[in-house]
C-alpha positions in Angstrom: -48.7 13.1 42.7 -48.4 14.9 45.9 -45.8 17.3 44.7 -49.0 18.0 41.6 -51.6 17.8 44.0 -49.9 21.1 46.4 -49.8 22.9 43.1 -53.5 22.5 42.4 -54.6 22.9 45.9 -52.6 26.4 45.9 -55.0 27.8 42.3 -58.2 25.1 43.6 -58.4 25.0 47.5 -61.5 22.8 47.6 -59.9 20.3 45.6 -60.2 17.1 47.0 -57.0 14.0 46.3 -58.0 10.6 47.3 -55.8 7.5 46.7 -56.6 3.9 46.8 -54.9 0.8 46.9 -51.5 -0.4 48.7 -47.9 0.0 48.0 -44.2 0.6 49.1 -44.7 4.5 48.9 -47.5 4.5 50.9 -46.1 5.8 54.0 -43.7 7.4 52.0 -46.9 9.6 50.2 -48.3 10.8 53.7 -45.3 11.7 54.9 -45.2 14.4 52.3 -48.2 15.4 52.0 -48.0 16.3 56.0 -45.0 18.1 54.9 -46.5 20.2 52.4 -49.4 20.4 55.0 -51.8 19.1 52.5 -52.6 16.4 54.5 -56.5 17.6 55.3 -57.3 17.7 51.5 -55.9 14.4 50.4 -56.3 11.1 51.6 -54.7 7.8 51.7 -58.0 5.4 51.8 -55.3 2.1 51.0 -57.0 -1.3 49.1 -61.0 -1.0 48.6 -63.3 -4.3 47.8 -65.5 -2.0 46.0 -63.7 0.2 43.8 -66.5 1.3 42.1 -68.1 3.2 44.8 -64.5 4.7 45.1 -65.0 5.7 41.3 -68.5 6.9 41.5 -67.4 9.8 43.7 -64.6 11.0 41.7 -64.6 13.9 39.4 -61.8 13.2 37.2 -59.2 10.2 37.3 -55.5 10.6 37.3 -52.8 7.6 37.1 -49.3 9.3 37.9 -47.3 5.9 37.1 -43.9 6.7 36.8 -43.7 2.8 35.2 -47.0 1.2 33.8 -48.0 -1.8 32.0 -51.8 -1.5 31.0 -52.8 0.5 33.0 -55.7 -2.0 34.0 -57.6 0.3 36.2 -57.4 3.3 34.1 -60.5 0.6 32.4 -62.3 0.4 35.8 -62.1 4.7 35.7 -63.1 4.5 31.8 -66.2 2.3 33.1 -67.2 4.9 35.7 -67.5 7.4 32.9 -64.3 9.4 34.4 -61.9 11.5 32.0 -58.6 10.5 32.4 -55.1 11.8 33.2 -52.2 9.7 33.0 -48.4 10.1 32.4 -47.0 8.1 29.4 -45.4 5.6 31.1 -45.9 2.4 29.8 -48.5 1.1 27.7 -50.7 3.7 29.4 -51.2 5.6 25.9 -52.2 2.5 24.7 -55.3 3.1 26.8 -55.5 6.8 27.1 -55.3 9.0 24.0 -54.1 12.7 24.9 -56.5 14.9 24.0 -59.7 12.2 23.0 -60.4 10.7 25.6 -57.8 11.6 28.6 -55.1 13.9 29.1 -51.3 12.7 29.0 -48.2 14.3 30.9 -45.0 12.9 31.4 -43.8 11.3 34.0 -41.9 12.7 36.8 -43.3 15.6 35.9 -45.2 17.0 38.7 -45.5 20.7 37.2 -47.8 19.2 33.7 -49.2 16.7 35.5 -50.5 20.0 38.3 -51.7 22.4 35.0 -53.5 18.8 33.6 -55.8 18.7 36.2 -56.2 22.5 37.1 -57.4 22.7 32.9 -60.0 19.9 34.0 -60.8 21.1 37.1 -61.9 24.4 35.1 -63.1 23.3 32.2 -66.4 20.8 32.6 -67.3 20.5 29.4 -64.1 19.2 28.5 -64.0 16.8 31.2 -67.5 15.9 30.0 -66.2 15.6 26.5 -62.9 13.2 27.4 -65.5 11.6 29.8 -67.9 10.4 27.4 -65.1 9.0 24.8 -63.6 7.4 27.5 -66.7 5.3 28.6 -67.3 5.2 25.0 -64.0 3.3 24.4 -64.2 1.0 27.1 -65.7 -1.9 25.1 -61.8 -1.2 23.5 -60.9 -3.2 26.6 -63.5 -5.1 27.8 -62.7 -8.9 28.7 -64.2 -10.9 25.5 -62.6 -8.5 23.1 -59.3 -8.9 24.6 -59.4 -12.5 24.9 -61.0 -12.3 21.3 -57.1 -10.6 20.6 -55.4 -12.7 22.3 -56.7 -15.9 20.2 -56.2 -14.5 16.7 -52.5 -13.6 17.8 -52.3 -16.9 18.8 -54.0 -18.1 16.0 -51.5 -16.0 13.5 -48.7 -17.1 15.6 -49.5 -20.5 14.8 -50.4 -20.3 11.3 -47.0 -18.2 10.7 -45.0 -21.5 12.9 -46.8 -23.5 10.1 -46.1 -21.8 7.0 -42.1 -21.4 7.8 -41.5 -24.5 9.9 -38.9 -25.7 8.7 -37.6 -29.6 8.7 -34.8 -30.9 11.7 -33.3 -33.5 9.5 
């Protein structure tokens, strides 16, 4: 991210890069960032108890997972009515759809992921586009409806164990 964030800063100069939350690579991420002497346009904020606030000043959203599962708070950016860019690690695309309501990259690639946000950064109506499909979609992933999933697996799972059980003796 910090590698994509010097390219953008270098075509966008009052670009802004603010990441939340904790992790191994935080000191690790500032240290390069006051290498690339970026260090006055993005910020390391670490966890928040009000992410939403966080959200609600953002322009766009950007997960640069190298390795993903969900992707859980790319539904916390689709409630904020953020577009999205994420790489394709992990079930990310199951979440983000290139092109509908996000932008994908891959990851490790610091060059797509810089371009990515340089076309949103330039082009509001289609972060207004990806924006309003992606809080569009977020009932997709709201908590009922995935516990809703979750139960008819279940349930199929257990119908299937019925149907082709078959006898120990």
């Amino acid at each position: 991210m910090v590698r994509a964030a010097a390219d953008v800063l270098k075509e966008a100069p009052d670009t802004y890069f603010l990441i939340a939350g904790e992790g191994p690579l935080a000191e690790k991420t500032a240290h390069l960032a006051r290498m690339l002497r970026i260090q006055d346009r993005f910020k390391l904020i670490g966890y928040r108890k009000d992410p939403y606030k966080i959200l609600a000043a953002l322009d766009l959203f950007v997960l640069s997972s190298c390795e993903e599962g969900m992707g859980s708070v790319l539904v916390e950016a689709m409630n904020a009515g953020l577009p999205l860019l994420a790489t394709t690690a992990g079930g990310i695309t199951d979440v983000v759809e290139d092109g509908a309501n996000g932008l994908t990259v891959p990851p490790r690639d610091h060059e797509a992921l810089a371009q990515a946000a340089l076309r949103l950064i330039r082009d509001p109506e289609l972060r207004a586009r990806l924006a309003a499909e992606a809080h569009r979609r977020r009932e997709d992933f709201s908590s009922p409806r995935m516990a809703a999933l979750t139960l008819k697996c279940y349930e199929a799972a257990i119908e299937n164990f019925k149907r082709h059980r078959h006898p120990l003796e």
